[in-house]
RORO-215362 format. One line per field, with one value per residue: residue number from 0; x, y, z of N, C-alpha, C in turn. Coordinates in steps of 0.1 Angstrom, whole numbers. Layout:
BEGIN
i <- (NUM; ...)
nc1 <- (X; ...)
nc2 <- (Y; ...)
nc3 <- (Z; ...)
cac1 <- (X; ...)
cac2 <- (Y; ...)
cac3 <- (Z; ...)
cc1 <- (X; ...)
cc2 <- (Y; ...)
cc3 <- (Z; ...)
//
This chain:
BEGIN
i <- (0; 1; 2; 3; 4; 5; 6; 7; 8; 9; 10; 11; 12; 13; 14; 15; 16; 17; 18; 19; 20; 21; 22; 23; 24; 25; 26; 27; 28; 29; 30; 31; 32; 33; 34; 35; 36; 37; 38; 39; 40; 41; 42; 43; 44; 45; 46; 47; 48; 49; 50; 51; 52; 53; 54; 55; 56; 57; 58; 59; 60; 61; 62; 63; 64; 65; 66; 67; 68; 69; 70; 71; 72; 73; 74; 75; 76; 77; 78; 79; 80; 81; 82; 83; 84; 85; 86; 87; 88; 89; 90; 91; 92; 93; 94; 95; 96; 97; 98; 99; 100; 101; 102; 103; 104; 105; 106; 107; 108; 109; 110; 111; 112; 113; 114; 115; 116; 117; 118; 119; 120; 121; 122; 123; 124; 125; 126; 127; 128; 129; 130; 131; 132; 133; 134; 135; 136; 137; 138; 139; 140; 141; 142; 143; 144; 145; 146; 147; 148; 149; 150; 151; 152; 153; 154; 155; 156; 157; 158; 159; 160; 161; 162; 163; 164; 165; 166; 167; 168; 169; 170; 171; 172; 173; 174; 175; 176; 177; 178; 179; 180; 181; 182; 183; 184; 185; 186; 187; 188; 189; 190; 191; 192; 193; 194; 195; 196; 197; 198; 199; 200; 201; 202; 203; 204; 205; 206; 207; 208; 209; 210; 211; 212; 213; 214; 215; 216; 217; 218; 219; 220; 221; 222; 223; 224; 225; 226; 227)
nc1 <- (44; 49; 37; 37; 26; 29; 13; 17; 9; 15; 7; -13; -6; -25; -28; -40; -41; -42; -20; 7; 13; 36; 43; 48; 32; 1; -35; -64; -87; -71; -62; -52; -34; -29; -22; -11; -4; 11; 17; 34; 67; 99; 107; 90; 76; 48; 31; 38; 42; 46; 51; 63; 68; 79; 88; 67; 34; 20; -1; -2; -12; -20; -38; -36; -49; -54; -69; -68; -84; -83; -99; -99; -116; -123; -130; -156; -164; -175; -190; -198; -176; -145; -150; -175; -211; -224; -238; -235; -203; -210; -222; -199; -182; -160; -138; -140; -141; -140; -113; -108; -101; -88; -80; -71; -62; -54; -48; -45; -36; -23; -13; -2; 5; 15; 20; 35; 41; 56; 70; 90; 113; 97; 99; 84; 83; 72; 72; 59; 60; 46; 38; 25; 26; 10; 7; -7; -12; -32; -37; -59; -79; -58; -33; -6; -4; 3; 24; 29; 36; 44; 48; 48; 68; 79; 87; 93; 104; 110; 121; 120; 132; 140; 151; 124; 99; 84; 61; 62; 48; 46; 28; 24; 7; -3; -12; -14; -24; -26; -44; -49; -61; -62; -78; -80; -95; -67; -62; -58; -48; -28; -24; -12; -2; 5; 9; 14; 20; 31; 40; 55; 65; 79; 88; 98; 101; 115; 120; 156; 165; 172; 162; 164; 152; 150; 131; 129; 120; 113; 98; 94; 82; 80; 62; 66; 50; 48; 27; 31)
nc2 <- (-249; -236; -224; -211; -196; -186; -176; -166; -161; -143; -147; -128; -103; -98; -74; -67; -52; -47; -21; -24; -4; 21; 33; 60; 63; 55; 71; 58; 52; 64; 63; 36; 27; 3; -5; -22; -32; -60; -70; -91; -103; -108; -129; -140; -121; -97; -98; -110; -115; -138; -138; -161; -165; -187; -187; -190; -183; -165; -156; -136; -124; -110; -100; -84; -77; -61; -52; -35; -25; -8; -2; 17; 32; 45; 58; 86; 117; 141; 164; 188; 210; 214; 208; 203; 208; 225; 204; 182; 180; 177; 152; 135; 133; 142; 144; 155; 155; 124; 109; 106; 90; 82; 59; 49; 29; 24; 5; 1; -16; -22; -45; -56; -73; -83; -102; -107; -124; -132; -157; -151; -147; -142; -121; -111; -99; -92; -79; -72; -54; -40; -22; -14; 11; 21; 40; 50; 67; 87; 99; 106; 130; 161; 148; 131; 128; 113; 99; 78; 72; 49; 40; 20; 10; -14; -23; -41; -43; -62; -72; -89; -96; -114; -125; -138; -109; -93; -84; -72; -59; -40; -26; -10; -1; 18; 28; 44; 48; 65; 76; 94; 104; 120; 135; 151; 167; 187; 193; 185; 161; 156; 129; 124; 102; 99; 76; 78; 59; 51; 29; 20; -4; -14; -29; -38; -53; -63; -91; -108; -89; -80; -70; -56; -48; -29; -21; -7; 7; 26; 33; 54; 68; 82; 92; 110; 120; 141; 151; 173)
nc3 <- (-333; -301; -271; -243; -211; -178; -147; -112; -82; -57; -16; -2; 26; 56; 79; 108; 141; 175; 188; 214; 236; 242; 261; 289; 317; 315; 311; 320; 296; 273; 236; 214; 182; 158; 125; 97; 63; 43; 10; -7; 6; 18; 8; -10; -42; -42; -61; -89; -124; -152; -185; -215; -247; -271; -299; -331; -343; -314; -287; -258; -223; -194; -164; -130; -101; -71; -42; -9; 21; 48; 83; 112; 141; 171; 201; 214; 210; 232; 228; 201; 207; 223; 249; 246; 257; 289; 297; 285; 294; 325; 321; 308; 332; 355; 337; 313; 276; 259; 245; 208; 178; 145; 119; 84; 58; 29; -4; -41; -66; -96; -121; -154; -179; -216; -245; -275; -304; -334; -344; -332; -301; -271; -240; -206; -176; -142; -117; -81; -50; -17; 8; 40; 75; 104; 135; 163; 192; 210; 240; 271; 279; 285; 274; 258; 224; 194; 164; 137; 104; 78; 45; 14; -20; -38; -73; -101; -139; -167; -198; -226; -262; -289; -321; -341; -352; -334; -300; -264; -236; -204; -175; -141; -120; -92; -63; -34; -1; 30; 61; 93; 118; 150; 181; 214; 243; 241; 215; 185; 162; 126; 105; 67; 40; 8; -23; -58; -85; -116; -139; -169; -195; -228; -255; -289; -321; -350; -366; -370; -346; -313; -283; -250; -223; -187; -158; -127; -97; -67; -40; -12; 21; 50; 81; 112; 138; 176; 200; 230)
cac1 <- (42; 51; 32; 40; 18; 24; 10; 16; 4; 17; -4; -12; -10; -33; -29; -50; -43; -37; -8; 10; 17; 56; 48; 49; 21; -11; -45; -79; -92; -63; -64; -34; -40; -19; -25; -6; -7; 20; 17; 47; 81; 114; 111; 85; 66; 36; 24; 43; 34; 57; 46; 71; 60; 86; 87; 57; 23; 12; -3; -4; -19; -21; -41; -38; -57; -52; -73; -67; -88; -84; -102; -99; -122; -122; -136; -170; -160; -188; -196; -190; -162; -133; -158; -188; -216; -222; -250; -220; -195; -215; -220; -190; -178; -149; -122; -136; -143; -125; -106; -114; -88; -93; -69; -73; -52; -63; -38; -53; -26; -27; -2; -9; 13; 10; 34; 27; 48; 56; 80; 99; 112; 91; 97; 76; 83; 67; 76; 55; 57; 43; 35; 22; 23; 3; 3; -13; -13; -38; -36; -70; -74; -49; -23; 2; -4; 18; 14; 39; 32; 54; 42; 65; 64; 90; 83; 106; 102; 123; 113; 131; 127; 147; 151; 115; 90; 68; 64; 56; 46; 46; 24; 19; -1; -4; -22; -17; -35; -26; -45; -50; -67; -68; -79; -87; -95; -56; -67; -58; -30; -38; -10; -21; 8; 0; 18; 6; 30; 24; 55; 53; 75; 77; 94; 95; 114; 115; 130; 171; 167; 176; 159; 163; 148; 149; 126; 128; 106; 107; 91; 94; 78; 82; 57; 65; 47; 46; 23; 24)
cac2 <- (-237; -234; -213; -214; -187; -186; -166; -167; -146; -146; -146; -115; -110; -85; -75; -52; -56; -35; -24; -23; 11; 14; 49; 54; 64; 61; 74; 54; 59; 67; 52; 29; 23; -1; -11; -29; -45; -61; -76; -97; -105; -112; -145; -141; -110; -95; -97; -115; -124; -142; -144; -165; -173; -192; -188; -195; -170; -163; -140; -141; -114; -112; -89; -86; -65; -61; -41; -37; -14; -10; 17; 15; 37; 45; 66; 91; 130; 145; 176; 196; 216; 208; 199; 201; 218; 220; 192; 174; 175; 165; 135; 127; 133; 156; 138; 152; 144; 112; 114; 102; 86; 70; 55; 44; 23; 18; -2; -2; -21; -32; -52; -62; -76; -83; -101; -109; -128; -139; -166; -144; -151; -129; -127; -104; -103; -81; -83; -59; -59; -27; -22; 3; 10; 34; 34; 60; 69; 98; 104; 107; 146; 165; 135; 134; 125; 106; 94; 76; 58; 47; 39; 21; 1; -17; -30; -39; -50; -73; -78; -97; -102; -116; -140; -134; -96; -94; -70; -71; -45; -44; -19; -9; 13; 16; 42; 36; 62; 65; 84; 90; 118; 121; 142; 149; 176; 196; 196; 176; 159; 147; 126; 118; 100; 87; 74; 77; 54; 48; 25; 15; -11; -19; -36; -44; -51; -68; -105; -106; -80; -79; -59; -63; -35; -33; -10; -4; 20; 23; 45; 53; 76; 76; 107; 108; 139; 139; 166; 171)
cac3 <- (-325; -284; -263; -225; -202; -164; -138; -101; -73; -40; -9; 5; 42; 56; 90; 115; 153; 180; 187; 221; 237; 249; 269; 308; 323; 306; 316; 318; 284; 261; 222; 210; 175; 152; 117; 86; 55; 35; 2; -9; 17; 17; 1; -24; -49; -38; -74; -98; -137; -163; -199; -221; -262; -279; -316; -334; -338; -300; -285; -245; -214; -178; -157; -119; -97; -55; -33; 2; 28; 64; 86; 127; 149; 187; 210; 213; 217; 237; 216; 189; 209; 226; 260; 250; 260; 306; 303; 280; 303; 331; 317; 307; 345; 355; 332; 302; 268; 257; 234; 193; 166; 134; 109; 70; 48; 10; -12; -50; -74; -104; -128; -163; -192; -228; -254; -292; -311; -351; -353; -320; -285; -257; -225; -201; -160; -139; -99; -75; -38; -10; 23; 48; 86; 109; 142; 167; 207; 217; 253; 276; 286; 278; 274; 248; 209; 191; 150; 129; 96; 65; 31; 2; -30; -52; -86; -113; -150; -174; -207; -237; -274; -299; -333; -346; -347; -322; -291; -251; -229; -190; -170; -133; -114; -79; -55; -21; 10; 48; 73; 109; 131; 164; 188; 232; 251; 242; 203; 173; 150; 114; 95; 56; 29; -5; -34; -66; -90; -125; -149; -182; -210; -240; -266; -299; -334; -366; -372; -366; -341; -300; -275; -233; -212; -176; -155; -119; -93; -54; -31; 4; 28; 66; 93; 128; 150; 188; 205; 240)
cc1 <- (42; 45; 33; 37; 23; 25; 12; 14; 6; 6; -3; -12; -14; -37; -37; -50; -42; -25; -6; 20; 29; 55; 45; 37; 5; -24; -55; -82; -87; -66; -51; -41; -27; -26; -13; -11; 5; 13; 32; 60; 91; 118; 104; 82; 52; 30; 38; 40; 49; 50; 62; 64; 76; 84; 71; 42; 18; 10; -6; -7; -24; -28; -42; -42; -59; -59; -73; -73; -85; -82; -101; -106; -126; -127; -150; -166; -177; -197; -193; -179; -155; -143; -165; -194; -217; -231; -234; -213; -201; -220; -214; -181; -169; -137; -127; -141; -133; -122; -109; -100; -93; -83; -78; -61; -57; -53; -50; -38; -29; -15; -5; 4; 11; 23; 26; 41; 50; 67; 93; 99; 109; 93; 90; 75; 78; 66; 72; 52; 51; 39; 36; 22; 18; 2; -2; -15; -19; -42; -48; -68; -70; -35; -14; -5; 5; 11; 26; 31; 43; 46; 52; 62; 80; 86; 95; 99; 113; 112; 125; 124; 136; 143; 138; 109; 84; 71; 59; 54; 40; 41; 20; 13; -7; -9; -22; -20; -31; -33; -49; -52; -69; -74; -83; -91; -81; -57; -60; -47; -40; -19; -15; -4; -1; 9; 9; 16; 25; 40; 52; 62; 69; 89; 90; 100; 106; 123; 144; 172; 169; 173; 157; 156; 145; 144; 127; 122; 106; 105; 90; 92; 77; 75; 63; 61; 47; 39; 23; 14)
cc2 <- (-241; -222; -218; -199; -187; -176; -169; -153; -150; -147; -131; -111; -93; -84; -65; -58; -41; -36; -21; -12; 10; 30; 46; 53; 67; 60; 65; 59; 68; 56; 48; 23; 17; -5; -13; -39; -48; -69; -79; -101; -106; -122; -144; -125; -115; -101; -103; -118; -130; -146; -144; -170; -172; -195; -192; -180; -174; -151; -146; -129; -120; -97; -96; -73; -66; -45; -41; -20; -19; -1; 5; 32; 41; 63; 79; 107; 133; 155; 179; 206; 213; 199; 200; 211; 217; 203; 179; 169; 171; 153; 127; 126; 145; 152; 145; 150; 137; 116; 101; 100; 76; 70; 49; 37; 18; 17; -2; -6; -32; -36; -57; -64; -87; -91; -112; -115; -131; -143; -158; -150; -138; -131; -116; -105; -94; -85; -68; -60; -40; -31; -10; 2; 20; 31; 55; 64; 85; 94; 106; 123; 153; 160; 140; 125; 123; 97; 87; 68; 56; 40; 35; 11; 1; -26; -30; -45; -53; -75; -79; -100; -104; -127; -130; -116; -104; -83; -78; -62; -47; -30; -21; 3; 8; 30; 36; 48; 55; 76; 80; 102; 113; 134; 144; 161; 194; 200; 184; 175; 151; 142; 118; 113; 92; 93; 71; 72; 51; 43; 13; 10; -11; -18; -42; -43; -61; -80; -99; -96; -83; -72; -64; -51; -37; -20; -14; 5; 19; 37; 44; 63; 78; 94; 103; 126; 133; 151; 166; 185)
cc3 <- (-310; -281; -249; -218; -186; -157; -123; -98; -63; -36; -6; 23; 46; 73; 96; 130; 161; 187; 203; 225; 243; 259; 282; 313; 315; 312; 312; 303; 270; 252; 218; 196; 165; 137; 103; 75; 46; 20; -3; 3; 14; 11; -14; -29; -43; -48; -84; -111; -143; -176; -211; -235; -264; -288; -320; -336; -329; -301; -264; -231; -200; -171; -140; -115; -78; -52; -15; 8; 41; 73; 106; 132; 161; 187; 203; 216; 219; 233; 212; 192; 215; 236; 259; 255; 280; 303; 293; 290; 317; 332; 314; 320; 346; 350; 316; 289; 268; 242; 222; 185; 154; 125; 96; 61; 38; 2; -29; -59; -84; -119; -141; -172; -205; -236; -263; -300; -325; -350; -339; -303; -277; -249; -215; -185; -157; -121; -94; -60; -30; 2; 30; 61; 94; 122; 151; 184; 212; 232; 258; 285; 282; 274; 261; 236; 201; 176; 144; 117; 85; 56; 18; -9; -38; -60; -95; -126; -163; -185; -223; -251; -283; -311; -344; -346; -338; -309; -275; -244; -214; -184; -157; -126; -99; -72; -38; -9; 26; 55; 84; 113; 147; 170; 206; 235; 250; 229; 193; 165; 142; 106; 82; 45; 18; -15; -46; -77; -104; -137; -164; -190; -218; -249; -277; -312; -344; -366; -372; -358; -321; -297; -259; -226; -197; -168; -142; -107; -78; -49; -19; 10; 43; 71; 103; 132; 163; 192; 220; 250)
//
């Protein structure tokens, strides 16, 4: 009897800066807001498994599980209406409230696969990469407002059985969330995307039988507003 298991997991790379504003003239007290996270690159999977049984009774399982959050916060509006109430705005001088923006990014992804053997060759891949970007420029005053984000995932799955019975089965599920509000003094932009992805294999037969399946899955979403 052979049994051979392996799992790898990329790294994840989890970014959160700010981002640098490319517009002309910008006021005291405008918000520039950038945020990202990728899991997986160009070279490697975010998320990877491989479960291999060769001949023999196995049985072999893999769970992965990725969560990524990331919230950014700026500025104080002065009251509950555009300017506040008089004693408000006198406090906040004659520019104003300032202007308020907040962004969210919530990744939940999760990867699992299964394969059972009698006397059969299994094979079970499961490759899952995603990534998100948000960025954000509200204006101080009446300034301009400006939002973009993109949102995307690709997964694929491969799964093999032949010679012996036996079965494998490859599941992912992914959920991933962008927002961002702003607002100043001229009023308010809101930009929200989410993917809600859900892909499922399986295979499975009887001694002298051959089965290959190949599943595939991408998703891509791109906002852009400008208000001025």
């Amino acid at each position: 009897m052979l049994r051979r298991v392996s799992l790898a997991i990329a790294a994840i790379l989890f970014l959160s800066s700010g981002a640098f504003a490319v517009y002309g003239d910008i006021l005291a007290g405008s918000i520039d807001q950038y945020q990202e996270f990728i899991v997986g690159d160009c070279t490697n999977s975010g998320i990877s498994t491989s479960l291999n049984l060769v001949h023999g009774d196995v049985f072999g399982s893999s769970l992965q599980h990725v969560w990524v959050e990331n919230t950014h916060v700026a500025g104080t509006p002065c009251g509950p209406g555009p300017c506040g109430s008089r004693r408000d705005r006198h406090q906040c001088g004659s520019t104003g409230c300032a202007p308020a923006a907040d962004q969210s990014q919530i990744a939940d992804i999760c990867q699992e696969a299964e394969a059972q053997g009698c006397c059969g060759v299994i094979s079970v891949n499961e490759f899952l990469d995603a990534s998100g970007t948000q960025s954000q420029f509200i204006g101080s005053g009446t300034g301009m407002k400006d939002q973009f984000q993109t949102v995307g995932l690709t997964a694929d799955q491969i799964l093999f059985r032949s010679d012996g019975a036996g079965q494998g089965e490859a599941m992912h599920h992914v959920w991933l969330n962008e927002e961002q509000n702003g607002t100043n003094s001229a009023g308010s932009v809101h930009e929200t995307s989410t993917v809600d992805a859900c892909q499922e294999s399986s295979v499975r037969g009887a001694a002298n039988s051959t089965a290959t399946l190949v599943n595939s899955l991408t998703v891509d979403t791109l906002q852009w507003q400008t208000t001025y």
